[in-house]
C-alpha positions as CSV (number, residue, x, y, z in Angstrom):
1,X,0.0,0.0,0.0
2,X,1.6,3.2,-1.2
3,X,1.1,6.6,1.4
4,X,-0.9,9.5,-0.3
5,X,0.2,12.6,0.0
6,X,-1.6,13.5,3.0
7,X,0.3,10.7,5.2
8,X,3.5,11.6,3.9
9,X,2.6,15.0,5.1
10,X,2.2,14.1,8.6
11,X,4.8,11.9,8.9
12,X,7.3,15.2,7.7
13,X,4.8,17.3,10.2
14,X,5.6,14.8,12.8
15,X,9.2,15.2,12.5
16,X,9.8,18.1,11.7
17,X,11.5,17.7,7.9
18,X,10.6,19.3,4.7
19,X,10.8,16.4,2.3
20,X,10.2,12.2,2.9
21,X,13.2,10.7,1.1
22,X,13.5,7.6,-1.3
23,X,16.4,5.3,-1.7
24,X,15.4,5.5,-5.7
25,X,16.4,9.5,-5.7
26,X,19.9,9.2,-3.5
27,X,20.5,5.9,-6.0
28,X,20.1,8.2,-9.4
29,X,22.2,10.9,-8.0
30,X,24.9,8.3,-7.0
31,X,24.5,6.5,-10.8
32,X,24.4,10.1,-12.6
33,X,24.3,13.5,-11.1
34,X,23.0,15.2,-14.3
35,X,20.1,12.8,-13.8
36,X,19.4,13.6,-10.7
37,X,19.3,17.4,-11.6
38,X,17.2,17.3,-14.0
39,X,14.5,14.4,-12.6
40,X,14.0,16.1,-9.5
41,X,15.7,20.0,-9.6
42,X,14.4,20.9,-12.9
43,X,11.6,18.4,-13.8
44,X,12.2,18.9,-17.4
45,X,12.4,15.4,-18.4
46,X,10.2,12.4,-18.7
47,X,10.3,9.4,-17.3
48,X,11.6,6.8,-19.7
49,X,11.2,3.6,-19.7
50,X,13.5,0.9,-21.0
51,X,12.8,-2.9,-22.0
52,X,14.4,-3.9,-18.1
53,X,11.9,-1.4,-16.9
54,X,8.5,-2.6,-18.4
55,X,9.6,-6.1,-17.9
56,X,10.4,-5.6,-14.6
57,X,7.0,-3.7,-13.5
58,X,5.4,-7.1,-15.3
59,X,7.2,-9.7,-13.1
60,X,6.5,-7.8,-10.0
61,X,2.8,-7.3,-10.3
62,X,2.5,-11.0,-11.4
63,X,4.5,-11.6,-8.1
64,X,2.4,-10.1,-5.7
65,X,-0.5,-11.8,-7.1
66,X,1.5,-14.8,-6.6
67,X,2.4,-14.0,-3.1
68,X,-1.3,-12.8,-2.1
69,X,-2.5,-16.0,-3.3
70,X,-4.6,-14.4,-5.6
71,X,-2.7,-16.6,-9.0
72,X,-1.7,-19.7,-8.4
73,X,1.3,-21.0,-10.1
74,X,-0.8,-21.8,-13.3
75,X,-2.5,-18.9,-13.3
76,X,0.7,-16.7,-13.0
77,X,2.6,-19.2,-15.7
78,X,-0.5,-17.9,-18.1
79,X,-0.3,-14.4,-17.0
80,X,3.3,-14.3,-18.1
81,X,3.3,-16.0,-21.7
82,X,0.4,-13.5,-22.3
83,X,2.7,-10.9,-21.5
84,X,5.2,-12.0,-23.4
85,X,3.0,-12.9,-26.6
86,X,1.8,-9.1,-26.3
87,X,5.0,-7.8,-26.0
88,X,6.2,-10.0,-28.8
89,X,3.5,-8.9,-31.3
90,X,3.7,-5.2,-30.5
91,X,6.1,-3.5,-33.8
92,X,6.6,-0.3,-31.4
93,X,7.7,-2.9,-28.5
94,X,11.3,-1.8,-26.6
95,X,14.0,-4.6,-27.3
96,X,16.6,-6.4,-25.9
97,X,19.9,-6.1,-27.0
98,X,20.9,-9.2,-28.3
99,X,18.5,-11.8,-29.4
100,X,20.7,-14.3,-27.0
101,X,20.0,-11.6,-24.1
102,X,16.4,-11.6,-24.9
103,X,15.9,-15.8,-24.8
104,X,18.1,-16.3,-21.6
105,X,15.9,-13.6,-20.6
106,X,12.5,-14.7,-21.2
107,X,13.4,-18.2,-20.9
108,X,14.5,-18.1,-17.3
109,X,11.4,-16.0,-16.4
110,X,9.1,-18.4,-17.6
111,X,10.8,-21.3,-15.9
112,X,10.5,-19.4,-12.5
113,X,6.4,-18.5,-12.9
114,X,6.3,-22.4,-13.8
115,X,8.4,-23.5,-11.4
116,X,9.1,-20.8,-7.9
117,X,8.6,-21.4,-4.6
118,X,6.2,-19.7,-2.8
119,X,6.6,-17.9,1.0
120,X,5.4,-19.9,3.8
121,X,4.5,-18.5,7.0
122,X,2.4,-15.5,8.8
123,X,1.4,-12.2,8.4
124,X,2.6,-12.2,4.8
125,X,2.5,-9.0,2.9
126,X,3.7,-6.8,-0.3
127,X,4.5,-3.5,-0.8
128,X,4.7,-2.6,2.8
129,X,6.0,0.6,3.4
130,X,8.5,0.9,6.1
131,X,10.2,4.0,7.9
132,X,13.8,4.6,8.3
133,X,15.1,7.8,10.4
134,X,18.5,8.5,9.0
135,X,20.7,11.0,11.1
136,X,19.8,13.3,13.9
137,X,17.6,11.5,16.6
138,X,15.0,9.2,16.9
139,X,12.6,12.1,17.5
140,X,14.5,14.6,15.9
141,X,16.1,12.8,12.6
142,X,17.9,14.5,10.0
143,X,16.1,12.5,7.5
144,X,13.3,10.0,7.1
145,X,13.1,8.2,4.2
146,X,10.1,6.2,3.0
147,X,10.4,2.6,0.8
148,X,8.1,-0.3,0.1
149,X,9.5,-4.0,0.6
150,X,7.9,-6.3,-1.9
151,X,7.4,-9.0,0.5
152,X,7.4,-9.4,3.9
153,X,6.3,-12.4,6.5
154,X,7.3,-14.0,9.7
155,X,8.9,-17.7,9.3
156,X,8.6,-21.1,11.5
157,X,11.2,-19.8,13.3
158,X,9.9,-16.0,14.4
159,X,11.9,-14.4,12.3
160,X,10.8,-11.4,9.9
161,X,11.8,-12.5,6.5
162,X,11.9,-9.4,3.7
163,X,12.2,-11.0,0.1
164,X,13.6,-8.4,-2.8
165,X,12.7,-9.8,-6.1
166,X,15.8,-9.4,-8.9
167,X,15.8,-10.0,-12.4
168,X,18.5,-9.4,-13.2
169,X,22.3,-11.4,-13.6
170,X,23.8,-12.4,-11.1
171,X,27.4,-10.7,-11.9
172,X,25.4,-7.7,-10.8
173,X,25.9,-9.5,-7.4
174,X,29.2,-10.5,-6.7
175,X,31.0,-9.8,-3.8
176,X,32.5,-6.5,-4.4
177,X,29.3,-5.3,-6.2
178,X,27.1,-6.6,-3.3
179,X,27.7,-3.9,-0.6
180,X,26.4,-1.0,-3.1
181,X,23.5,-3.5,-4.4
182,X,22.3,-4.4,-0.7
183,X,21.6,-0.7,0.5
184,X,18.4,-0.6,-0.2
185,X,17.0,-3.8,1.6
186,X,19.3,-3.3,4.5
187,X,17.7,0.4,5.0
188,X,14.2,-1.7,4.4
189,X,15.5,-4.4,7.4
190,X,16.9,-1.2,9.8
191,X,13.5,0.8,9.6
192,X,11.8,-2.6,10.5
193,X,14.2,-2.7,13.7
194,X,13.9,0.7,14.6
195,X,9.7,0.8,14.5
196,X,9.2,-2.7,15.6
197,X,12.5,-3.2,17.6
198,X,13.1,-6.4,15.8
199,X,16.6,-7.1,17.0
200,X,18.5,-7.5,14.0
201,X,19.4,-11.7,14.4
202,X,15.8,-12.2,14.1
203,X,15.2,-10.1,10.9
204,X,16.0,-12.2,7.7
205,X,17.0,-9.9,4.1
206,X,17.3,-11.7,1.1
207,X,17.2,-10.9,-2.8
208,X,15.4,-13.7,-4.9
209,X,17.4,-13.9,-8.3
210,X,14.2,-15.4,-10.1
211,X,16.8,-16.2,-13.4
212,X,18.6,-18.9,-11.2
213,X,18.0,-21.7,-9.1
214,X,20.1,-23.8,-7.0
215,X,20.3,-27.3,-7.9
216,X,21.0,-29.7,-4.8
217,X,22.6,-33.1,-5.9
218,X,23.7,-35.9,-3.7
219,X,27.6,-36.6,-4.4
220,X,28.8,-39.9,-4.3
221,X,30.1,-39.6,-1.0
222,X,26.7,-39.6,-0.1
223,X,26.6,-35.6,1.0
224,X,24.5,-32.9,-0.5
225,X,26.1,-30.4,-2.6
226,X,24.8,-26.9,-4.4
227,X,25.7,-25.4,-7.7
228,X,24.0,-22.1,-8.8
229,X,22.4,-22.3,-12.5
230,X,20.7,-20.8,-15.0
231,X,16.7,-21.9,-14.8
232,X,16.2,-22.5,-18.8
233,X,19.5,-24.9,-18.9
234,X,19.9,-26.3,-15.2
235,X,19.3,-29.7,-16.5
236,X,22.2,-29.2,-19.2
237,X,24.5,-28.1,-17.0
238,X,24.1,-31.1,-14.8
239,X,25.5,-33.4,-17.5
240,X,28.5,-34.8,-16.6
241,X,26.7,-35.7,-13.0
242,X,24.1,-37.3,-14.4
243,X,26.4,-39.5,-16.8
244,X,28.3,-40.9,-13.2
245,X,25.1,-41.3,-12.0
246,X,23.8,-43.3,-15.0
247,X,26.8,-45.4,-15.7
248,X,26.4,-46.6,-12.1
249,X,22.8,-46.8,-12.4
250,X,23.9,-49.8,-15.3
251,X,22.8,-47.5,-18.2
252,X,25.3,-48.0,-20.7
253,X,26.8,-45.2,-22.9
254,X,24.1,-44.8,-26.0
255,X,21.2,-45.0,-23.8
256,X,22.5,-42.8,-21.0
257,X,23.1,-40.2,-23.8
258,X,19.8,-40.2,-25.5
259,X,18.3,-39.8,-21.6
260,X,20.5,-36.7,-21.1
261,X,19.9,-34.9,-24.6
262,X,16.1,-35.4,-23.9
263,X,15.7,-34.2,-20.3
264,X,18.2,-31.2,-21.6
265,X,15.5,-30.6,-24.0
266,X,12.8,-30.8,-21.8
267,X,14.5,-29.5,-19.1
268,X,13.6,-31.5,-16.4
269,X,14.3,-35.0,-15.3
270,X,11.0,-37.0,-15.5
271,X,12.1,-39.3,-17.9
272,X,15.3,-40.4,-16.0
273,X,15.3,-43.3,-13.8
274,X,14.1,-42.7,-10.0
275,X,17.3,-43.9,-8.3
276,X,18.7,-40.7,-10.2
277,X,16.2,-38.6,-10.4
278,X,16.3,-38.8,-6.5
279,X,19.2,-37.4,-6.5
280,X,18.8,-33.7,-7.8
281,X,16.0,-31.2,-6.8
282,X,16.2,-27.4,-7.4
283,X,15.0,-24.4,-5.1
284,X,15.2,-21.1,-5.7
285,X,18.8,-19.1,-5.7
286,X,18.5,-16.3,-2.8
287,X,21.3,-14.1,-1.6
288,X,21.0,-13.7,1.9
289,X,22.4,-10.3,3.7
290,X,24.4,-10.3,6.8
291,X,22.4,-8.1,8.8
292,X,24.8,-6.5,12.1
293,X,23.8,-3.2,14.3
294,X,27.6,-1.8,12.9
295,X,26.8,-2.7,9.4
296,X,23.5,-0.9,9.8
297,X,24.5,1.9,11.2
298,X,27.7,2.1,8.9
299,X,24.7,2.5,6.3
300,X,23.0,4.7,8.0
301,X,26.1,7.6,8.2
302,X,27.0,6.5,4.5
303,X,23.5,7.5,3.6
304,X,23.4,11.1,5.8
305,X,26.7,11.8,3.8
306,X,25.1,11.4,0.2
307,X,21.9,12.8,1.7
308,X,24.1,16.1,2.9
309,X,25.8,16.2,-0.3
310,X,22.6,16.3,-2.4
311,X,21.6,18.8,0.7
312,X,24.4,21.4,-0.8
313,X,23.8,20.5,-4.5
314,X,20.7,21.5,-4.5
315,X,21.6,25.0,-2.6
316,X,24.0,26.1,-5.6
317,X,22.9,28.5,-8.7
318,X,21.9,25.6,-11.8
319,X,25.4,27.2,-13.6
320,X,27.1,25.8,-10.9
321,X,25.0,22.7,-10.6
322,X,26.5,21.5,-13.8
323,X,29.8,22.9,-13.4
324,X,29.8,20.5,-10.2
325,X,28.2,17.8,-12.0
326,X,30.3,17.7,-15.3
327,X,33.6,17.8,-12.8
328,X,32.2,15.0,-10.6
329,X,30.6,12.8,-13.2
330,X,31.6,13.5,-16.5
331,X,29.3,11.9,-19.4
332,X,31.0,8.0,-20.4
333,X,29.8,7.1,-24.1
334,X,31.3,3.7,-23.1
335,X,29.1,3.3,-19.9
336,X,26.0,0.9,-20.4
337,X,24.1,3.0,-17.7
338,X,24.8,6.0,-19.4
339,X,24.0,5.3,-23.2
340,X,20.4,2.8,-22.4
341,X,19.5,3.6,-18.7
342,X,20.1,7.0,-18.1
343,X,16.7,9.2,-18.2
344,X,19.2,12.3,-19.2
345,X,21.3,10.9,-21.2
346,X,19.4,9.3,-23.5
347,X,16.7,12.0,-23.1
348,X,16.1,14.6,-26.4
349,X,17.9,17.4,-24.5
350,X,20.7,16.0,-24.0
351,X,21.1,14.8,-27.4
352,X,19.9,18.7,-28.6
353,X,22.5,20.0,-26.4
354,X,25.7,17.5,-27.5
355,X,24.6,18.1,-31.2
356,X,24.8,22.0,-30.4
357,X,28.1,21.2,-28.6
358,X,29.6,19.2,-31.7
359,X,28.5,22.0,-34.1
360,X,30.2,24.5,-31.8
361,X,33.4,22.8,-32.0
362,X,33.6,21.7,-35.1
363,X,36.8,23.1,-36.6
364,X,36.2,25.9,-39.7
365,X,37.9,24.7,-42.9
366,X,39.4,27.4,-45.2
367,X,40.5,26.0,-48.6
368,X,43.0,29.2,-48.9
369,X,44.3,27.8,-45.4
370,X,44.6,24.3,-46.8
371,X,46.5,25.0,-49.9
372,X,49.3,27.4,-47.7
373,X,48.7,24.3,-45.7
374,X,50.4,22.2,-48.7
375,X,52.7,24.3,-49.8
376,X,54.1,25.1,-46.7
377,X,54.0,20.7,-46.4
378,X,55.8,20.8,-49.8
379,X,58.7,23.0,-48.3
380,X,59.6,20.7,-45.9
381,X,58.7,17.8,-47.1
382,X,61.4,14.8,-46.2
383,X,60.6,12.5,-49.2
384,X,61.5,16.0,-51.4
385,X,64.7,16.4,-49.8
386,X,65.3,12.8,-49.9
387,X,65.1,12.9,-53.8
388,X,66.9,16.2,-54.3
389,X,69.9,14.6,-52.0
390,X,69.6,11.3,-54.3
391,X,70.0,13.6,-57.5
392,X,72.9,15.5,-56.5
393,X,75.0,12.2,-55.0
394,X,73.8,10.3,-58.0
């Protein structure tokens, strides 16, 4: 449930602050400052969206209906191939990149509608907004920002479990990309300990990366083992195990091969034997956060510092708004961000402005200028004096 504008206006009455805060707007101004100046100083952009964007707002509302019970997995498998066959038959449609992108893509999607687990437990809700007070005190904070998790619930074991649905790659994840990636949900997972006291060992953050899943196999040694796979291909990539596991099974060569290519195929293992098939089962892939009161409140300054920062942006004359912004984030034609994501930079004033730019630069040719040019070339030419030496020694 999103606040209206009359509860945002008492909660900023309540604490005394002129503006409720979004992680969204401090994350634009950290990805691109001109962006940030023109979204939410000068408003004289639109919002654009690009094909992550739309596909993104699709898998979330099929989601919640998921996690409010109101599809089924059936219903929500439906729900997303109609999507999809929309979106496919639509000539003015935003694409993917690469037509590999776009089947990993939709591939893996369609396997997690088909195939995802749901949450089980109490209280469960989406788009819960939660509170966090961000500097200052907790009556007096310097900021109060305002987010919405998209689902929340309390487990078997008491714990308060806060699920943020991704998309996207993994690589976006890895280790030294996580800390940046994380801030969101672990601002999310702090506002739920400061308004409910939740202590934070009892709160539980995760993202669920809906492209993978994580395949469980028993090793021969008898122990459970993970590997983290792609949804479309997991069965694939579980080849060599499954060729052990027939040849022991007393499947020879041929027959084990044909078994393998058509449960690749199929992607699934139904037509394996059960003494294998027994030994695999996939569940989703989450990344769980390590949730600690110094990691939070490490966040928490991090966050007043950006917040401050944007605080004496915004105070400066718009000439010296993009003075700042061009020395502290100068445009990157190479950055993917920049050239497909980027509201400004891929917005029609921007392009106006670097085509008035280009024009503005472009050096003035003088054919007079040119031909001094050559003669003065001719003059001192080395392959000239070269020839003229070779004459004279001849």
């Amino acid at each position: 449930m999103r606040l209206n504008k009359e509860q945002k206006q008492k909660i900023m009455n309540q604490y005394g602050v002129d503006r409720i805060w979004s992680f969204s707007r401090v994350n634009v101004a950290h990805n691109c400052l001109q962006e940030y100046i023109h979204t939410y100083l000068r408003h004289d952009i639109p919002h654009t969206d690009n094909v992550y964007t739309v596909f993104g707002s699709e898998v979330h509302d099929i989601t919640e209906s998921l996690t409010t019970k109101e599809f089924d997995l059936n219903t929500a498998s439906d729900a997303w191939k109609q999507f999809v066959k929309k979106w496919e038959e639509d000539p003015e449609a935003l694409h993917f990149d690469t037509e590999k992108i776009k089947q990993g893509y939709l591939g893996n999607l369609t396997h997690y509608f088909a195939h995802t687990e749901l949450p089980q437990g109490t209280k469960i809700h989406t788009e819960l907004p939660v509170m966090t007070k961000v500097g200052g005190t907790d009556v007096k904070p310097k900021y109060v920002f305002v987010g919405y998790i998209d689902t929340e619930y309390i487990d078997d074991d008491g714990n308060v479990v806060l699920i943020d649905y991704k998309s996207s790659s993994k690589s976006s994840f890895s280790k030294a990309k996580l800390p940046e990636k994380s801030m969101q949900l672990m601002l999310y997972a702090t506002g739920i300990h400061q308004h409910d006291k939740v202590p934070f060992e009892k709160i539980k953050a995760r993202f669920d990366m809906m492209k993978y899943v994580t395949v469980h196999y028993k090793q021969e040694n008898g122990k459970w083992n993970t590997s983290i796979q792609e949804r479309s291909i997991w069965v694939s990539k579980m080849q060599k195990k499954l060729e052990t596991k027939l040849k022991k099974a007393g499947i020879d060569k041929e027959e084990s091969r044909k078994l393998i290519q058509i449960a690749s195929l199929a992607n699934n293992m139904d037509n394996l034997p059960d003494s294998v098939k027994e030994q695999f089962y996939i569940t989703n892939y989450y990344i769980e956060l390590e949730l600690t009161e110094e990691k939070c409140q490490k966040l928490l300054e991090d966050i007043e510092k950006r917040c401050d920062e944007l605080m004496e942006l915004e105070s400066l004359s718009e000439e010296d708004q993009d003075s700042f912004a061009e020395v502290n984030h100068r445009y990157n034609p190479d950055d993917y961000y920049e050239t497909h994501l980027c509201s400004y930079h891929t917005s029609e004033l921007f392009k106006k402005k670097e085509s008035l730019l280009k024009n503005v630069l472009k050096p003035e040719f003088s054919v007079e200028e040119n031909n001094q040019d050559n003669e003065m070339h001719s003059l001192f030419n080395d392959d000239k004096e070269d020839t003229t030496l070779e004459e004279l020694f001849s």
